[in-house]
N, C-alpha and C positions, 0 to 999 in steps of 0.2 A: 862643437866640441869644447873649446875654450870654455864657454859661457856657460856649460854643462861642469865643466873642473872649477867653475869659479865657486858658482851657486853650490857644487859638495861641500868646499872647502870653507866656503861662508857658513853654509849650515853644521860642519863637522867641528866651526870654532866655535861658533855661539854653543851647540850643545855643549862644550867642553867646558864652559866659561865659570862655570859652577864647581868644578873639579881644580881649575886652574889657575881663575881670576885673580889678580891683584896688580894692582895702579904701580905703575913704572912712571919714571921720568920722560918729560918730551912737552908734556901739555903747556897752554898757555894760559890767559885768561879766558875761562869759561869751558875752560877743555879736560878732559876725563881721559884720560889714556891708561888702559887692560890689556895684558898681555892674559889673550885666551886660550893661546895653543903654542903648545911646544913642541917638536917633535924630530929626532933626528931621521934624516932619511937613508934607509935602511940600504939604496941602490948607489946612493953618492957620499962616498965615504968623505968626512969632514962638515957636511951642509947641514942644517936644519932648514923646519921652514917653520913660522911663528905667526902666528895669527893676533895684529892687536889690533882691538875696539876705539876708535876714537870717536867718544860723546861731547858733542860740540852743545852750549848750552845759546840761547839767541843771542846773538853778535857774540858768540865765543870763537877763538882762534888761536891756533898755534903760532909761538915764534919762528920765525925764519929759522931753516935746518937743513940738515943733509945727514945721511946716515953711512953704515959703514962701507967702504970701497968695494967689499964682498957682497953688497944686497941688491939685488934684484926685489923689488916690490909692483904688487898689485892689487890695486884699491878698487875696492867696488863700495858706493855710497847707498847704504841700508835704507835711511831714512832722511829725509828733507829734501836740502842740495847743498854743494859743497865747492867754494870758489877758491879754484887752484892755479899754483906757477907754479910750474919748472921749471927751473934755467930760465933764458933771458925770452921764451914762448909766451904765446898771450896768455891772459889771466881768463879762467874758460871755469863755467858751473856744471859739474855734474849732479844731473837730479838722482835720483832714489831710482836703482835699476843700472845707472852705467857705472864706466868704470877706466882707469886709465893705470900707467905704469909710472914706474922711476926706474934709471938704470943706475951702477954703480957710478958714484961719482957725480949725480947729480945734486942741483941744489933746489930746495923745495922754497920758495922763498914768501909764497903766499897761500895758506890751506886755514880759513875760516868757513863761518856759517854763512851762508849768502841771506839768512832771515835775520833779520832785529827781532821775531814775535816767537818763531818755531825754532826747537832746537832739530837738530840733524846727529846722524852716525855715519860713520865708514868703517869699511874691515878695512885693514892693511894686511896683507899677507907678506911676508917677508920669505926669500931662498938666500940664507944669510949663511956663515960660518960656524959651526957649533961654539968653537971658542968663544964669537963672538958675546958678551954680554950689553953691553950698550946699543942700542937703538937709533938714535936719535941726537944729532949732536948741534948746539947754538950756533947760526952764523956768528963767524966773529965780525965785530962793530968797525 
């Protein structure tokens, strides 16, 4: 069931992407971040939930980040593979097919391309605040 709501929601934001697309802040070197769905939820007054693309280019990667206290996220990695930390957990590669969470208040501290040669994608799904506008915010140094 899960993996059936993902795979809708993977495919319900790439169709959108054309309608909706354009690069928001968060990316790092070699990184492409598209917010391709937006959408408030109709059943949970205040939430949305947002769907962005992140296109990793080979050895591209985000900077260390954390996002808003309200976000619940779920990533499913489209294409390559994709080497991640949360929190102080091991540094773990998802290929092309799996998928992992963030909870509010985490901190994402490593999310690169695990290829030097292939680039890779993830969707990130976001159950964020509607107010919220920012995504994505710098570890501070």
């Amino acid at each position: 069931m899960a993996r059936s709501l993902a795979c809708a929601v993977a495919l319900t934001a790439l169709l959108s992407a054309s309608a909706l697309a354009h690069d928001t802040p968060g990316g790092g070197e070699g990184a492409k971040v598209t917010l391709v769905y937006d959408h408030a939820l109709p059943n949970v007054p205040g939430k949305s939930i947002r769907g962005v693309l992140v296109e990793y280019a080979p050895a591209g990667f985000s900077e260390g980040h954390t996002h808003p206290t309200s976000a619940f996220i779920y990533a499913t990695v489209l294409q390559g593979a994709i080497r991640s930390q949360v929190n102080e957990g091991p540094v773990t590669v998802y290929k092309a097919g799996e998928s992992f969470s963030e909870f509010p208040g985490d901190r994402h501290g490593v999310s690169e391309n695990a290829s030097k040669t292939h680039p890779a994608k993830l969707l990130a799904v976001f159950v964020v605040d509607t107010a919220q506008q920012e995504l994505t915010f710098p570890l501070k140094k």
